[in-house]
C-alpha positions in Angstrom: 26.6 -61.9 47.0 23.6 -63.7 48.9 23.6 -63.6 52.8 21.6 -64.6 56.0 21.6 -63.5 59.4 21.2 -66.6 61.7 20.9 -66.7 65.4 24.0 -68.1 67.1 23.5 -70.6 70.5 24.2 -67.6 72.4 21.0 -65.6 70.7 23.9 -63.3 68.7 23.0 -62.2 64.9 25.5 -64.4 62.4 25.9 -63.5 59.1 26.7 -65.9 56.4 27.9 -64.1 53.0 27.8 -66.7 50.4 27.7 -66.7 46.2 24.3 -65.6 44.2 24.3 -69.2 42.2 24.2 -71.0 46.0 20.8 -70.5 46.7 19.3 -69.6 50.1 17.3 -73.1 50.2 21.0 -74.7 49.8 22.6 -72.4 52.1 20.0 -73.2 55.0 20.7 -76.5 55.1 24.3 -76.2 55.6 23.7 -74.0 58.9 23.9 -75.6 62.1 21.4 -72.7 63.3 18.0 -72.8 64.4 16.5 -69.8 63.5 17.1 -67.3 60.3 16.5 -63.4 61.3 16.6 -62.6 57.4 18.7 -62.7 54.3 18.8 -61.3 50.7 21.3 -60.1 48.3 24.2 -57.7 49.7 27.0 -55.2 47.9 29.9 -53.2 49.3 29.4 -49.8 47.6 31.4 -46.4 48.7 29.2 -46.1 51.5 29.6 -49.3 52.7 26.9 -52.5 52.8 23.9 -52.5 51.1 21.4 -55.2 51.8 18.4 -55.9 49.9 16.0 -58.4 48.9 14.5 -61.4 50.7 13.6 -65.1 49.7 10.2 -66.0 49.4 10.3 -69.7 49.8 12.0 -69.1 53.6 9.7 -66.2 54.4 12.8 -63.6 54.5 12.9 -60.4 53.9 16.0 -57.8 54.2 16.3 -55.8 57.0 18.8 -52.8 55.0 20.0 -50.9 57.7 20.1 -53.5 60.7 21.7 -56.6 58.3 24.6 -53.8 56.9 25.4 -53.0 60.5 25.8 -56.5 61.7 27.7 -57.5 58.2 30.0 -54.6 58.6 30.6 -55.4 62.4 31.2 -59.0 61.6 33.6 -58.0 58.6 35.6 -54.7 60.7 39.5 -55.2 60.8 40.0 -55.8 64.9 
């Protein structure tokens, strides 16, 4: 899968997990968000998120640790 972390209104990290054929470009333009914080290509493996990657065109690059934390957060059973 393909994600980006976005800023919220509220300055909050949002992540946005979407299919590899959507492209990043594509996916940008459907945000309401202002800024992008980063995005790249993720997998759930056995120990959890793994987040890699980037997107040239938009200048973003994957922050591993940071983007698994927030995408785990966003995607814990509450």
């Amino acid at each position: 899968m393909n994600y980006l972390i976005v800023e919220d209104f509220s300055g909050q990290p949002v992540p946005f997990i979407f299919p590899r054929r959507v492209d990043h470009e594509d996916m940008r333009e459907q945000l309401p968000y202002g800024q992008i914080l980063s995005g790249g290509a993720v997998e759930h493996g056995p120990d959890g998120f793994v987040c890699s990657g980037g997107h040239a065109e938009l200048g973003l690059k994957a922050r591993p640790a940071e983007d698994a934390a927030i995408i785990a957060e966003a995607l814990r059973v509450r």
